[in-house]
C-alpha positions in Angstrom: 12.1 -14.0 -9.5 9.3 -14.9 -11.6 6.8 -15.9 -9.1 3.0 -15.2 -9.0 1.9 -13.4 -5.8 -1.8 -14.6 -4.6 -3.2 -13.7 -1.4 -4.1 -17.0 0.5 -6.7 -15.5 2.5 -8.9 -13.0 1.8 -9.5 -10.4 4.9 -11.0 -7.4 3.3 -14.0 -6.0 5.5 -15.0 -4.1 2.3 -16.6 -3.7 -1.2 -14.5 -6.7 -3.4 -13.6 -6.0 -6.7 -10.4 -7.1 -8.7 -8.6 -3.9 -7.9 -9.2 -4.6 -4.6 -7.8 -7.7 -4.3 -4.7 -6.9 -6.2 -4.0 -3.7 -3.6 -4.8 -6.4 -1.0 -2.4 -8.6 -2.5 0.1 -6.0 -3.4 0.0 -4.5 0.9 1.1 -8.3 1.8 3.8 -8.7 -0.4 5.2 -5.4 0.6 5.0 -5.9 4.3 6.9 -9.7 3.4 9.3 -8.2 1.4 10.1 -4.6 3.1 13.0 -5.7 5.7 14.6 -7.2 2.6 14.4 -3.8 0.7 15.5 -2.0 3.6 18.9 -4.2 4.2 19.6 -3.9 0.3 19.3 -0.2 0.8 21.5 0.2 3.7 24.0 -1.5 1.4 23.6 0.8 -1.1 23.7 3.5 0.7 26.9 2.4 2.7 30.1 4.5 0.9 32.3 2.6 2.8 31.8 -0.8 1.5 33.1 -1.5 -1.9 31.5 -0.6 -5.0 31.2 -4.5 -6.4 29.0 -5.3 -3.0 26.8 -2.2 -3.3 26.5 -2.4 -7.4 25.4 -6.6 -6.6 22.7 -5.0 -4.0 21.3 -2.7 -6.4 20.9 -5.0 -9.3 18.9 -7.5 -6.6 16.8 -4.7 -5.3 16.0 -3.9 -9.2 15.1 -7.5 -9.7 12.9 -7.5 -7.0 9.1 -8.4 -8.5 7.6 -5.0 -8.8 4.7 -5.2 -5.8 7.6 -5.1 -3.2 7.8 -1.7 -4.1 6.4 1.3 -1.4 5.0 3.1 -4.7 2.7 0.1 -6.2 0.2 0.3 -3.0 -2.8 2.6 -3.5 -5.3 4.0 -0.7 -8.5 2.8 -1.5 -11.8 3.5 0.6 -12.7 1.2 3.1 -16.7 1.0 2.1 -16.8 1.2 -1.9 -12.8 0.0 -2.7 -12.7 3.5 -4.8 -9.1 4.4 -5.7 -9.5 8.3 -6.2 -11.0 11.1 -4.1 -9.8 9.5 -1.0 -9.9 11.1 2.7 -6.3 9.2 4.5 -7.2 9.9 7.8 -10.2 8.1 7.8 -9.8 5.9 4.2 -13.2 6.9 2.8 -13.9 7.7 -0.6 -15.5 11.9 -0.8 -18.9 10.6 -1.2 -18.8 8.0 1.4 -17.3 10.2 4.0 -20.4 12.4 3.5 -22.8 10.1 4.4 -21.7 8.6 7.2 -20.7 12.3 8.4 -24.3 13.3 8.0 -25.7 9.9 9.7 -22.8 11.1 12.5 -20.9 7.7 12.2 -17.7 9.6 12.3 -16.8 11.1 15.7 -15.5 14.3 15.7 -17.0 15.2 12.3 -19.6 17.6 12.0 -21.1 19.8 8.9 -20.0 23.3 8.9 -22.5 26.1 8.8 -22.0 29.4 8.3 
């Protein structure tokens, strides 16, 4: 499978840069792909079928292009498309999330004091 994956339609409501795109890229071919990966698995994962079926399973999930993997897609934050130092519950980078906790666009969220 030697195919290029592209995305067709760009529907990113944050900060574009190449790494971006490709983790943009990278979330649609894995939500295309996953009930593929998940059937191969089951049949991996099945003792009672016979070994030839379940060894012809794993070598096509192994040849599976490499963004169809779960481990490939990064969290990035939503504002600055920062890869590191990200918050998952609200996908903001450490120094975004600060300033829109302090203008209060975050409900719930408040500075501690003590």
């Amino acid at each position: 499978m030697s195919q290029f994956f592209r995305a067709k339609k760009l529907d990113l409501g944050c900060f574009i840069n190449i790494k971006t795109i490709r983790d943009h890229t990278k979330r649609k071919v894995y939500a295309q792909y996953e009930p593929e990966r998940q059937a191969l698995r089951y049949i991996i994962r099945n003792t009672t079928l016979p070994a030839r079926t379940r060894a012809e399973a794993q070598l096509q999930l192994t040849q599976m292009h490499c963004y169809t993997r779960p481990t490939q897609i990064r969290g990035r934050c939503l504002m600055g498309g920062k890869g590191r130092g990200i918050f998952r519950d609200f996908k903001l980078s450490r120094y975004n999330f600060r300033m829109e906790a302090l203008e209060g666009n975050l409900p719930g969220v408040k500075k501690a004091s003590w």
